[in-house]
C-alpha positions as CSV (number, residue, x, y, z in Angstrom):
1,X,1.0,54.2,-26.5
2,X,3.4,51.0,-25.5
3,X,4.7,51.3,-22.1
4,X,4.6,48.7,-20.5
5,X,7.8,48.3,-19.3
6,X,8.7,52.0,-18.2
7,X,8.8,51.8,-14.6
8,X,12.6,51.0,-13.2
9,X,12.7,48.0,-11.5
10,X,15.5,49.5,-8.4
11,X,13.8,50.8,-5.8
12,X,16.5,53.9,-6.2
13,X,15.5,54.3,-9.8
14,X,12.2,54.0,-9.0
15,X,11.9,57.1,-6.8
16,X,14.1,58.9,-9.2
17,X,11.8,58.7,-12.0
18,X,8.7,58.5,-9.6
19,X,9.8,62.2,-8.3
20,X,10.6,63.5,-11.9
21,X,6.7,62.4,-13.2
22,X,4.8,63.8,-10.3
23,X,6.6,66.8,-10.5
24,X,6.0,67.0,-14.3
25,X,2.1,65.7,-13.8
26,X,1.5,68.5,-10.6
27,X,2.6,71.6,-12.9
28,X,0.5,70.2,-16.0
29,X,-2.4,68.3,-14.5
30,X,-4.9,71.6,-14.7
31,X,-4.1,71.9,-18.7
32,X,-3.8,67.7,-18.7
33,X,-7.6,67.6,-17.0
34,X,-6.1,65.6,-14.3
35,X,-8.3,65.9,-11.3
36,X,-6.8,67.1,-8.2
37,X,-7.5,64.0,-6.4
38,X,-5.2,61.8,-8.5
39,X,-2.3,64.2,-8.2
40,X,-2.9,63.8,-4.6
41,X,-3.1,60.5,-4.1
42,X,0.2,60.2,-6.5
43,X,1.8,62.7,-4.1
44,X,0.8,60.7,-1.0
45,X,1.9,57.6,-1.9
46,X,5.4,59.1,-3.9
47,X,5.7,60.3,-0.1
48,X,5.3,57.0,2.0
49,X,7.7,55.2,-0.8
50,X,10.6,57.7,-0.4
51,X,10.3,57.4,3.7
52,X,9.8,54.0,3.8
53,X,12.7,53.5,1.2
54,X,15.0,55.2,4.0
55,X,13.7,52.7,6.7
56,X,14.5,49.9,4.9
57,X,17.9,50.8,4.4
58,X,18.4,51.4,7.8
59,X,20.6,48.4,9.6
60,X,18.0,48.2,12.3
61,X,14.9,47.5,9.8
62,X,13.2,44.9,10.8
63,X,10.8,42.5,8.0
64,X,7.7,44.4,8.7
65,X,9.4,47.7,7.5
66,X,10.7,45.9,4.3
67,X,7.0,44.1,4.0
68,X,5.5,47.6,4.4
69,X,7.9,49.3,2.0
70,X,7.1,46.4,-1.0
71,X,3.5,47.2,-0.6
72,X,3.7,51.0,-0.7
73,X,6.1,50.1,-3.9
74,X,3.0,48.2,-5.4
75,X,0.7,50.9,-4.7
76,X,2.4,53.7,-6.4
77,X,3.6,51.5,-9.0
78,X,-0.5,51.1,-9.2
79,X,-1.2,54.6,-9.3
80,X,1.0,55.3,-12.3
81,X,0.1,52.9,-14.3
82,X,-4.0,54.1,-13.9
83,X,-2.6,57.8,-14.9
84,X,-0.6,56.4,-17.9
85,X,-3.2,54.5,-18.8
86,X,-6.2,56.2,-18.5
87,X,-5.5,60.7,-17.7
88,X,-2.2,60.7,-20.1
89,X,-3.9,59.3,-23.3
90,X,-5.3,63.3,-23.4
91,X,-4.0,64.2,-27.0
92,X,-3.4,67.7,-25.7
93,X,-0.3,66.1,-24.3
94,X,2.8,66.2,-26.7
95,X,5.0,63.2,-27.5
96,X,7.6,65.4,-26.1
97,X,6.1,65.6,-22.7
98,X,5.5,62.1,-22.4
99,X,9.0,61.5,-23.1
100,X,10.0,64.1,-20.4
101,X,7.7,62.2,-18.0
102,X,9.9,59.0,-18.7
103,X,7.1,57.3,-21.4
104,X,7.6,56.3,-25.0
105,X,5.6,58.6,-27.3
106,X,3.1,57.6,-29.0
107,X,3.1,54.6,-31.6
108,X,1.7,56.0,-34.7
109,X,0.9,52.8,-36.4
110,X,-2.8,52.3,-36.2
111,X,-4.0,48.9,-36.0
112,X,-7.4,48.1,-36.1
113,X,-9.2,45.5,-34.1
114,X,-10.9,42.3,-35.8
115,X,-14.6,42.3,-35.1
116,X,-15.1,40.0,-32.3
117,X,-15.6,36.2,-33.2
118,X,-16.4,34.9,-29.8
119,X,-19.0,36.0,-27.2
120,X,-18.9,36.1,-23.1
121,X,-19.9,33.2,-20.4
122,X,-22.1,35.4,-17.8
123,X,-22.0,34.1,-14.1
124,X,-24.4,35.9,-11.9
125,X,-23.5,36.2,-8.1
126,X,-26.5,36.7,-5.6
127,X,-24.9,36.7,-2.3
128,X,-25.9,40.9,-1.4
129,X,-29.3,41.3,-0.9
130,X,-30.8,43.3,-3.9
131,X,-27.8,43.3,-5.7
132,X,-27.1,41.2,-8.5
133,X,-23.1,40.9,-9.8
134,X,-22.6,39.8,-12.8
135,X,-19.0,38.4,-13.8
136,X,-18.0,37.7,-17.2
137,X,-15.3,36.0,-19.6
138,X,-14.6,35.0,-23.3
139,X,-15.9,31.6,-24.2
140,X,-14.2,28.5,-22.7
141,X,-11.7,30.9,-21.3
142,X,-10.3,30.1,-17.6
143,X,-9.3,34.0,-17.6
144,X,-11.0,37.2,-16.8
145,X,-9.5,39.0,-19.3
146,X,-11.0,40.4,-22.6
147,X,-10.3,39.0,-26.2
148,X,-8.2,41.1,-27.8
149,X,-9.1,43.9,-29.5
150,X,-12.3,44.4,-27.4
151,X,-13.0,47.6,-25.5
152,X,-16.0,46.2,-22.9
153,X,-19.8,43.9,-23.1
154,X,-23.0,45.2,-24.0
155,X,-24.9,43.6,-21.2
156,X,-29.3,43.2,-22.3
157,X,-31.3,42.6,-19.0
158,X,-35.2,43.1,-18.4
159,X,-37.1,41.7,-15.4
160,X,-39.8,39.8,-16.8
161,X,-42.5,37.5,-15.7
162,X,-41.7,34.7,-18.2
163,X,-38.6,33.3,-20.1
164,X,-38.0,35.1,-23.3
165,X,-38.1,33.9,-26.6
166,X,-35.2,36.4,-28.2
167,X,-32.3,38.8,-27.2
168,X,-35.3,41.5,-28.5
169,X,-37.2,40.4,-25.3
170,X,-34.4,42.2,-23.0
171,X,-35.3,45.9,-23.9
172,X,-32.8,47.5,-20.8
173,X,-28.9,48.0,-22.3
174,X,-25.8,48.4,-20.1
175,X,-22.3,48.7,-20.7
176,X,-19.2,47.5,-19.1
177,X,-15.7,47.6,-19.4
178,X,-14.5,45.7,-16.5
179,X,-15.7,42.6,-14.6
180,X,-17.9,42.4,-12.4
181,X,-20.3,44.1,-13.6
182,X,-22.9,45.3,-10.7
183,X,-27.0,45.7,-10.7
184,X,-28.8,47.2,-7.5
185,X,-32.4,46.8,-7.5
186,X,-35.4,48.1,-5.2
187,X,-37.2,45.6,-2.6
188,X,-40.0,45.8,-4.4
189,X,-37.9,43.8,-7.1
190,X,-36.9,41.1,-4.6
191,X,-37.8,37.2,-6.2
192,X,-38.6,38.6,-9.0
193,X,-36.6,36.7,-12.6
194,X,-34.2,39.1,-14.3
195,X,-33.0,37.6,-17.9
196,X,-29.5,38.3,-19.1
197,X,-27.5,38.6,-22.5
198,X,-24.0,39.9,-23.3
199,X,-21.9,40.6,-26.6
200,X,-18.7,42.0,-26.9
201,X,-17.8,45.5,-28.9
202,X,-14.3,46.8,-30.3
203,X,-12.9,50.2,-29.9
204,X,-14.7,50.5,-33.4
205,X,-18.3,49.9,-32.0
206,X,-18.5,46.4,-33.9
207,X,-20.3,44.1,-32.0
208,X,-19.8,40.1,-31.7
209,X,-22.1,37.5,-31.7
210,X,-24.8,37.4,-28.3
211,X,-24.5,34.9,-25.7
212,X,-26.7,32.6,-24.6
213,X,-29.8,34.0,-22.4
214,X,-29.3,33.2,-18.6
215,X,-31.7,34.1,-15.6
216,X,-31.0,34.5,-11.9
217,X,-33.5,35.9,-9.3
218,X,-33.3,39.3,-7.1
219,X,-32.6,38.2,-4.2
């Protein structure tokens, strides 16, 4: 689905199509499997745009109002963007209804994604006791994004007393989609070595070459 660039960029317009999509997303969202917690949320913050929207177009606003209304704007804009993107991909919902909800129907070319070519750099933060965070990015890549194509990392991690020789050596497997990814451990677990791999893996389940093996302590 391509919509990227369905949201109005008029505050007016906005609220317009803002009010039309909840509307459309409260009657559907038991037969959409849209908990009742995002409708709310959606609801809430349709609610503080509209009033702040009046404020700010009151002679007498002041900058904090207009400051206020802006970020309200941002999270709503936020909220709608996590539904598109991740509650209206349910194929029980019709190309029709997206296009009443304001969104382009769905693009029926399928493209399929290369198997990945390049693997992630791992940095491990310690600063939260027994917690270890682990951030990742493509190789030689300023960005936190993921290559293209690539759904999330499988991370390989074992506590072990010495270095391993292999990726085989790290017998625990977690997956991520988003950076950071986070690790909470017992105090029993404190100074002890953990050992770290990651690869990343396409919609498809094709996997990329492993990274290099790095180590950080539980602190």
């Amino acid at each position: 689905m391509t919509n990227q660039s369905y949201l109005p960029k008029k505050d007016a317009e906005l609220l317009s199509w803002s009010n039309n999509f909840s509307a459309i997303v409260t009657a559907n969202a038991e037969s959409w499997e849209i908990p009742a917690t995002d409708v709310t949320k959606l609801q809430s913050r349709l609610s503080d745009f509209e009033s702040l929207i009046a404020k700010a177009k009151s002679p007498s606003r002041s900058s904090i109002i207009v400051t206020e209304k802006n970020e309200v704007r941002k999270a709503l804009v936020a909220t709608i963007r996590e539904l598109v993107n991740f509650r209206l991909k349910n194929p029980v919902i019709t190309d029709s209804q997206l296009v009443t909800l304001g969104l382009r129907p769905r693009d029926k070319t399928r493209t399929l994604s290369p198997a990945p070519v390049t693997y992630p750099e791992l940095q491990i933060d310690r600063a939260v006791i027994r917690q270890l965070t682990v951030h990742y990015r493509d190789t030689d890549s300023e960005r936190k994004a993921k290559p293209a194509g690539v759904h999330g990392v499988e991370i390989r991690w074992s506590i072990l007393s010495v270095p391993p020789t292999s990726v085989d050596n790290l017998i625990t497997s977690s997956f991520s989609t988003k950076t950071p990814f986070m690790m909470s451990f017992n105090e029993d677990d404190r100074g002890k070595w953990v050992y770290f791999c990651a690869r990343w893996e396409n919609n498809r389940g094709e996997k990329g070459p492993w990274s290099e093996i790095v180590e950080s302590v539980i602190p």
